[in-house]
C-alpha positions in Angstrom: 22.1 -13.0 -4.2 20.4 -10.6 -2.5 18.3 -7.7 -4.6 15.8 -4.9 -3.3 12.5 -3.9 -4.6 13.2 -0.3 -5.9 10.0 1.7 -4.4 10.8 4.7 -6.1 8.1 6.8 -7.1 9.7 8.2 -10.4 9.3 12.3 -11.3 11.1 12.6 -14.2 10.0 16.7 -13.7 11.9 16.3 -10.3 8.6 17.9 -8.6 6.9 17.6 -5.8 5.4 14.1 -5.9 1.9 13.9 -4.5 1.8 10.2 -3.7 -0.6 12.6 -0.9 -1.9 11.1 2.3 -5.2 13.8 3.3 -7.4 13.0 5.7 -10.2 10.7 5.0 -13.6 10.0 4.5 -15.7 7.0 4.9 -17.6 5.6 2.2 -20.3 2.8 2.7 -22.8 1.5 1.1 -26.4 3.0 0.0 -28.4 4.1 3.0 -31.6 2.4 3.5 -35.3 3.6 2.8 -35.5 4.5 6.1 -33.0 6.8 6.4 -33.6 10.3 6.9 -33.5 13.0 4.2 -31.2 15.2 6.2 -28.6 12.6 5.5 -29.0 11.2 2.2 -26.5 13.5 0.4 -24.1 12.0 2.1 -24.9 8.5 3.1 -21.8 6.9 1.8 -19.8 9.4 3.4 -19.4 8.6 7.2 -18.0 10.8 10.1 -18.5 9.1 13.1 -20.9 11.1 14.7 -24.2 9.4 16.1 -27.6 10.0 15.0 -31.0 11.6 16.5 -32.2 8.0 16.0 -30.1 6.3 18.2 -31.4 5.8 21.5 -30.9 3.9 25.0 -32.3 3.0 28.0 -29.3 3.3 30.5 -28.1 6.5 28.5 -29.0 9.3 25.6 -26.4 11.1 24.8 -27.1 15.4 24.9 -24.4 16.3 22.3 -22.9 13.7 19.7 -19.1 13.5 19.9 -16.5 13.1 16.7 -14.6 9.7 17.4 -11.7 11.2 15.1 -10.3 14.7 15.7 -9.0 16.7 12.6 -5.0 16.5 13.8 -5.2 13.2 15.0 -4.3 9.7 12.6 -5.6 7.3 14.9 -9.9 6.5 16.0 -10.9 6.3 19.4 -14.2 5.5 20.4 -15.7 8.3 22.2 -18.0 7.3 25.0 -21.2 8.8 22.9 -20.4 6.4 19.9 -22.5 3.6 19.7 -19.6 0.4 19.5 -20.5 -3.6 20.4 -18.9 -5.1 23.0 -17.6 -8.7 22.9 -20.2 -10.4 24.3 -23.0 -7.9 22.4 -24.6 -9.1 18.7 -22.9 -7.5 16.4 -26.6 -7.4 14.5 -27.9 -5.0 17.7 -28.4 -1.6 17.1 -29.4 0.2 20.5 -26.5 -0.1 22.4 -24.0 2.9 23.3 -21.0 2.5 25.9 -21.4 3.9 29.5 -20.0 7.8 29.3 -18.5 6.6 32.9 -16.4 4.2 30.9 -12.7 5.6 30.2 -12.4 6.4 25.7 -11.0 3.1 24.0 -10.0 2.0 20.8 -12.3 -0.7 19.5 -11.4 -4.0 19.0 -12.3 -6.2 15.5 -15.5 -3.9 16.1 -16.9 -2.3 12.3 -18.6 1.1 12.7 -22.0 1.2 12.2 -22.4 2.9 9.1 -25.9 4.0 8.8 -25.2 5.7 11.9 -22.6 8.3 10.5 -22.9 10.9 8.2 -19.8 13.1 6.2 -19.6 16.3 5.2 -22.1 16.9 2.3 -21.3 18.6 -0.7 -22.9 22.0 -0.8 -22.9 22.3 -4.8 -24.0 19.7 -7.9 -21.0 19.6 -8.9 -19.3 18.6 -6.0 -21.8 16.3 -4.8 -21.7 14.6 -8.9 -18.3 14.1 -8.4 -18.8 12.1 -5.1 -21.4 9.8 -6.4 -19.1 8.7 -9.3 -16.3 7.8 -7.0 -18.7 5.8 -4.7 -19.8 4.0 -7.8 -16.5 3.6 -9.2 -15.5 2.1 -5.4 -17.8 0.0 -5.4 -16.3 -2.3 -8.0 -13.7 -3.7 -5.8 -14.3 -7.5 -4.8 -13.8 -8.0 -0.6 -14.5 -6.4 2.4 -15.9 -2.8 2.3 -13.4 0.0 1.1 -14.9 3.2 3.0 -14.1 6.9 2.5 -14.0 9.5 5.1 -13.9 12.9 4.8 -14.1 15.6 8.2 -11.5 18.4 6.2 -13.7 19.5 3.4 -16.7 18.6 0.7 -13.7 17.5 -1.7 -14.0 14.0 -3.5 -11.0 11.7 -4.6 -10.5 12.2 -8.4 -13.1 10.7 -10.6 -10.3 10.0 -12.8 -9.2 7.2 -10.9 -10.6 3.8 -11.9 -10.7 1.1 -9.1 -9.6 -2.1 -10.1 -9.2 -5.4 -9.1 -6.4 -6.8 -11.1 -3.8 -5.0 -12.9 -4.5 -3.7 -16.4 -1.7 -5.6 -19.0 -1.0 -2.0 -21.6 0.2 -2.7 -24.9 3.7 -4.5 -24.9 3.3 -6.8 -21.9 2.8 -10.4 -21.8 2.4 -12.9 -18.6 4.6 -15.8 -19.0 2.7 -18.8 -20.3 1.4 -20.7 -17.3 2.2 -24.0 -19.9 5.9 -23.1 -17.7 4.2 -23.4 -14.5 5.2 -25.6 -11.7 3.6 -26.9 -9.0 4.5 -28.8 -5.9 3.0 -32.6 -5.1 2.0 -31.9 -1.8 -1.0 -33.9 -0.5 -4.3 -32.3 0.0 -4.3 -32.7 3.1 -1.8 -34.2 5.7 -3.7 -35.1 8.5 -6.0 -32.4 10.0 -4.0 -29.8 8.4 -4.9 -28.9 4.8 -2.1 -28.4 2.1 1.7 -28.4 2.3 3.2 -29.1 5.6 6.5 -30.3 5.0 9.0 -28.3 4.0 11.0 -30.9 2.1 7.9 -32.1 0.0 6.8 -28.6 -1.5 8.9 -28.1 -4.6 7.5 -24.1 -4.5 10.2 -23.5 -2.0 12.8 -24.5 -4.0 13.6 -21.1 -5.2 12.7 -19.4 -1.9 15.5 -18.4 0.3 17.5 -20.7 3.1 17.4 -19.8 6.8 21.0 -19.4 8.9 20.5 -23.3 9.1 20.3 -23.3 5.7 16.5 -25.0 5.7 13.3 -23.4 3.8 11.0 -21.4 5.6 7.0 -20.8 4.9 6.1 -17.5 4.4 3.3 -17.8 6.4 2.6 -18.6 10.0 0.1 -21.4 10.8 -0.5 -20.8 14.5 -4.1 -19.6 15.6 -2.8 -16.1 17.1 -1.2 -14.8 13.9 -2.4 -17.3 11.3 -1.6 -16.3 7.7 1.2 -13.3 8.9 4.2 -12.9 7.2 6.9 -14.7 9.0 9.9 -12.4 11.0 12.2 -14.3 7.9 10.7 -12.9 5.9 9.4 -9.3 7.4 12.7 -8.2 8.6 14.1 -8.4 4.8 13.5 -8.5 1.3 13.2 -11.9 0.6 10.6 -13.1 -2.5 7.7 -14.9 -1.7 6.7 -17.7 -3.9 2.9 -19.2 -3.1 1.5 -22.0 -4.5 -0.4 -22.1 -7.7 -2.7 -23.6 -9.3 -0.6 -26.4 -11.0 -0.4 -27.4 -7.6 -1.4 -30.5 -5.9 -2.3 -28.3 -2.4 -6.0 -26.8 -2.4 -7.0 -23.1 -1.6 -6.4 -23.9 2.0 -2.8 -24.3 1.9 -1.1 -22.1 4.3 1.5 -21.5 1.3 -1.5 -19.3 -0.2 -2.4 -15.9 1.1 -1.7 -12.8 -1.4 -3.6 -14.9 -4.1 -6.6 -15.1 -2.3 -6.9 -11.0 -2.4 -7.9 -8.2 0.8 -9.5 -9.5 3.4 -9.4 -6.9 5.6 -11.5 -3.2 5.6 -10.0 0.2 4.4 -10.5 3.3 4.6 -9.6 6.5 2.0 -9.3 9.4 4.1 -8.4 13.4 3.8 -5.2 14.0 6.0 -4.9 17.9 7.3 -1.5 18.5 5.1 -1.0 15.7 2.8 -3.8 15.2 0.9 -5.6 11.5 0.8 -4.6 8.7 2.6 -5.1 5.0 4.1 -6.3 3.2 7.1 -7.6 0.1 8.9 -10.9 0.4 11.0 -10.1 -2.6 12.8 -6.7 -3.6 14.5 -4.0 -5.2 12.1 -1.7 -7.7 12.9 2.1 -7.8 12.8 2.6 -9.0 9.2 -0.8 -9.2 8.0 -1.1 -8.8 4.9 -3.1 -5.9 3.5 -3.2 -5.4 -0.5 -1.5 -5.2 -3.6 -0.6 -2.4 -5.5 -2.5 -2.0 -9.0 -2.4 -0.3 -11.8 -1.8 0.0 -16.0 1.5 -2.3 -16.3 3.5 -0.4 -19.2 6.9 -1.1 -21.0 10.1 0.9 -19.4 10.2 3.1 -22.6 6.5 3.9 -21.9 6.9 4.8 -18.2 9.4 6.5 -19.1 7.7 9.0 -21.7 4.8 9.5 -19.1 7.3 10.3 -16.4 8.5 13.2 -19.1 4.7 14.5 -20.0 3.2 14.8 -16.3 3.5 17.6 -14.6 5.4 18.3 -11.3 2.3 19.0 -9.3 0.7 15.6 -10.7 3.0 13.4 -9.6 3.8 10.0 -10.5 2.7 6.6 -9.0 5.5 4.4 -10.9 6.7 1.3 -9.2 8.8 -0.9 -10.9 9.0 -4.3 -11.3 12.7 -4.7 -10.6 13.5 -7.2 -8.0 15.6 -10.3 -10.5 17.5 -7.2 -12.5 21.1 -7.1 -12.1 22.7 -4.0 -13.1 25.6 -3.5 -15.6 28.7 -2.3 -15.1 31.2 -1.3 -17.3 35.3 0.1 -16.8 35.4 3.7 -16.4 37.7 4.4 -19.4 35.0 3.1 -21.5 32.4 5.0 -20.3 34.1 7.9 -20.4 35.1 7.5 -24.2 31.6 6.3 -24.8 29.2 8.5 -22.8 30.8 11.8 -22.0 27.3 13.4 -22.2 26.3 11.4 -18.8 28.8 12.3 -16.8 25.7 14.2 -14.8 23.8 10.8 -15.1 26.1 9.0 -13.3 27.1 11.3 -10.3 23.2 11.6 -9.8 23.0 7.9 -9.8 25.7 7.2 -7.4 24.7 9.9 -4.8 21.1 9.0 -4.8 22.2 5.6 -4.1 21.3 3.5 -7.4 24.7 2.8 -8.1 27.8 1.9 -5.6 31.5 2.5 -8.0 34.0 -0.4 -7.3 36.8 -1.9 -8.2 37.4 -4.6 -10.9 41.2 -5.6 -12.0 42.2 -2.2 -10.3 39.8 0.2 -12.3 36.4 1.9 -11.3 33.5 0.2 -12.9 30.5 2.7 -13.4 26.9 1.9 -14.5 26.3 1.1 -18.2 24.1 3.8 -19.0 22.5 1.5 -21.8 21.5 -1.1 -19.7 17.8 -1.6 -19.1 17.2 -2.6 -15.7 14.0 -3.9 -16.1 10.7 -4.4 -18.6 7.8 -3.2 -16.9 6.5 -0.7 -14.9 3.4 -0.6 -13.0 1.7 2.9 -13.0 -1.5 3.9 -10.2 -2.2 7.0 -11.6 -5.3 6.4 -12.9 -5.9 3.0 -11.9 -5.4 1.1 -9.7 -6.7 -0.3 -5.7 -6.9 1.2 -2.5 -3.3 1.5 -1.9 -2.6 4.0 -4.1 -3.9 6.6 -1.1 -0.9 5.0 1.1 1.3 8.3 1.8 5.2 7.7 2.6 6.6 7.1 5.9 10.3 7.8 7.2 9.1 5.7 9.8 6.5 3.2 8.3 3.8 0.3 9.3 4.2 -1.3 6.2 6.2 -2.1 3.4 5.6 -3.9 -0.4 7.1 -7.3 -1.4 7.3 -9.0 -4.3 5.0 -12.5 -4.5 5.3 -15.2 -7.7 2.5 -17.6 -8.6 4.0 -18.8 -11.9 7.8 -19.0 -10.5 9.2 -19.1 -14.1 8.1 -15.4 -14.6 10.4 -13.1 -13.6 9.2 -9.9 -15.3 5.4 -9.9 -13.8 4.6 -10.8 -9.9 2.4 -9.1 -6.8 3.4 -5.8 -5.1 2.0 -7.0 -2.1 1.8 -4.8 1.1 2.0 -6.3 4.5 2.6 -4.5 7.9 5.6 -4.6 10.1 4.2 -4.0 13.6 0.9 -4.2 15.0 -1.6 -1.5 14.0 -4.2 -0.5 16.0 -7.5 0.6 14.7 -7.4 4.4 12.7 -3.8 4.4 12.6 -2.7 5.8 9.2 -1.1 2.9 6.8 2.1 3.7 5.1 5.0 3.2 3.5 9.3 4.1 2.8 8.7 5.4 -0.9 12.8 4.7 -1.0 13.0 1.4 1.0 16.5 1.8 1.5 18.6 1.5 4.1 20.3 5.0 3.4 18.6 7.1 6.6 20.8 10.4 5.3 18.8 13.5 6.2 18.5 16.2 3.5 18.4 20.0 4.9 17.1 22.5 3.0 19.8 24.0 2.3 21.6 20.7 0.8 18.0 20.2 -1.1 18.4 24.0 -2.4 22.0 23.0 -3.8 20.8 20.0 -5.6 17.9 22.0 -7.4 20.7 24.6 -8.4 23.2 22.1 -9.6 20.6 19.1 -10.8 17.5 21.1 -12.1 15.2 19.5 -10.1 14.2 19.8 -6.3 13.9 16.7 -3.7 10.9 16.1 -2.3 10.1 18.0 0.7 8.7 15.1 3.7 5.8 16.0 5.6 6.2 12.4 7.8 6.1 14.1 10.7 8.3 11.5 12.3 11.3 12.2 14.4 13.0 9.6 11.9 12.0 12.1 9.0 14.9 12.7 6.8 13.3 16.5 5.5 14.0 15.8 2.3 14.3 12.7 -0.2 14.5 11.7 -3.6 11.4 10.4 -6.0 
């Protein structure tokens, strides 16, 4: 059986939904002492442009350069930018690139921080407001979560609360871990640590079977591409199931990567059109993996009243947690004698692709308009990680899959994001809000029609892409 993770991002109001992507701003840590005043009020704020402090003895250079253009989604390192070679210590501080050398993008290289400034606010206010998001950023356990910010003074909401694990609202429960299974795997199998046999791990049992019909780890092993998601798995929608900790494997088995949290830098920036999004400062990997997605997990019914009470031009950042449901059907006689009020429901259902009509003893069977597909919902309004900035994509980099510790619960697992091609450095991260494989391009005029007939408007794309479908549904 094979099911997809529905990525819609619900508006009940049938508005615009801002899941925005604006153009960023870094955001590092404290500057030091020594730092001067002209760039304290925005010290967490970087916009990679050097300082009057940086010198060299090969080269100075006259006029600082931006190594990321206002219409561009990807960083380059400008000649002028101070970057470490290879071969250079990456604790040096005095080195810039030859201006004879051709612009590059830097490889596994971090900026310099204390080097770049941002935009400063220009009123208390404005500069409060970016103070409590740094401080609020600052909570999250990893590597450094930046923001970056060229566009204007403007700040993230202070509404939003970073978090590092999902917030469990009233009327959720995590299956008892008393059901938890775990594999007999050996610590170790030679010089490699963990599970290494396929047959042996017992976490695989539930995972699915190749075209030779053998089990597959998620995750590579090799040097060049260690702990990627495997093609089997990147090129569909399969589950992952990890090991846990009932497990006889230690944290080093490759059969553990999404437990084990970000490992790799991000950056929140303001886009020119599309509000905030996401990025990597260093190159990504095919199929590395990149975060989860966070927030307040609520009940259907709850989701479902927020949905209603938001407004159009707030948005909503609901993802549910629908990958084991299994929709009802029922004949279409009985529908009709029993639900003659969603006759509506139905047809919107069908054309937006939730629901395919066939045939069952020679009638139509329709969707059971009683049936709730699924108990929770996970909402990044307010809180959640970094990758509630991600922006849709008609034509992505990444894309969220589902990944069980405790394999006996099928109501609660990871919305994990991992990327789908290789991603070089300042190249925007995103995401297919729809996942699906419908590519049917919505004109404007057919998106006009469906607000007339429906009440509510499809979401206008501002992708970019030449994949962009125009217009889709939230």
């Amino acid at each position: 059986m094979t099911t997809t993770i529905c990525l819609k991002l619900l508006n009940f109001n049938g508005g615009t939904n801002h899941f925005t992507s604006r153009k960023l701003s870094h955001v590092s840590a404290p500057e030091s002492p020594s730092s001067s005043s002209s760039s304290k009020r925005g010290s967490n704020f970087i916009n990679l442009v050097s300082s009057e402090e940086d010198n060299d003895d090969e080269v100075t250079p006259k006029k600082p350069r931006r190594a990321i253009t206002k219409r561009s989604d990807s960083l380059e390192l400008k000649s002028e930018l101070p970057v470490y070679s290879d071969t250079q210590s990456r604790s040096s501080s005095s080195s810039f690139v030859s201006p004879r050398l051709q612009p590059q993008r830097f490889h596994r290289v971090e900026i310099p921080v204390r080097r770049l400034v941002s935009i400063a606010p220009t009123t208390p206010i404005a500069l409060a407001q970016r103070d409590r998001f740094l401080q609020n950023l600052s909570k999250l356990r990893g590597p450094k979560v930046t923001v970056f910010n060229d566009i204007d003074e403007s700040s993230p909401s202070i509404r939003f609360r970073f978090v590092n694990e999902s917030v469990l609202c009233h009327g959720v429960a995590k299956a008892s871990e008393e059901f938890m299974i775990g594999c007999e795997c050996k610590e170790h199998y030679g010089p490699l640590p963990g599970c290494a046999y396929l047959e042996k791990c017992h976490c695989l049992d539930e995972s699915p079977r190749n075209e030779n019909g053998s089990k597959v780890f998620p995750y590579s092993a090799a040097s060049r591409d260690a702990g990627c998601l495997r093609s089997f798995y990147l090129e569909s929608r399969h589950h992952i199931y990890e090991c846990n900790r009932a497990c006889n494997c230690t944290a080093a088995c490759k059969n553990r990567n999404v437990q084990h949290g970000r490992r790799v830098q991000l950056d929140i920036f303001k886009t020119s059109n599309r509000g905030w999004g996401l990025r990597c400062p260093v190159d990504l990997r095919k199929g590395e993996f990149i975060d989860t997605y966070r927030g307040e997990i609520i009940t259907h019914e709850e989701a479902n009243q927020r949905g209603i009470n938001r407004s159009v031009d707030e948005g909503n950042y609901l993802l549910n947690f629908d990958k084991f449901s299994e929709p009802e059907a029922i004949p279409k006689s009985d529908f009709l004698a029993t639900f003659p009020d969603k006759l509506t429901w139905h047809a919107n259902k069908v054309r937006e692709g939730d629901w395919k009509i066939y045939q069952q003893n020679g009638e139509d069977m329709w969707l059971n308009p009683e049936y709730v597909p699924y108990l929770y919902v996970c909402d990044g309004m307010y809180v959640g990680g970094p990758t509630r900035f991600m922006n849709h994509s008609c034509d992505p980099n990444c894309r969220l899959f589902t990944v069980s510790y405790n394999h006996a619960d099928q109501n609660l697992y990871e919305l994990a994001f991992f990327t789908t091609q290789a991603i070089p450095a300042g190249t925007e991260l995103t995401f297919d809000y729809k996942d699906e494989d419908d590519r049917s391009v919505i004109t404007q005029a057919q998106a006009l029609e469906l607000h007339q007939r429906d009440g509510y408007m499809p979401q206008k794309c501002l992708c970019g892409t030449p994949e962009c479908r125009q217009y889709f549904f939230n």
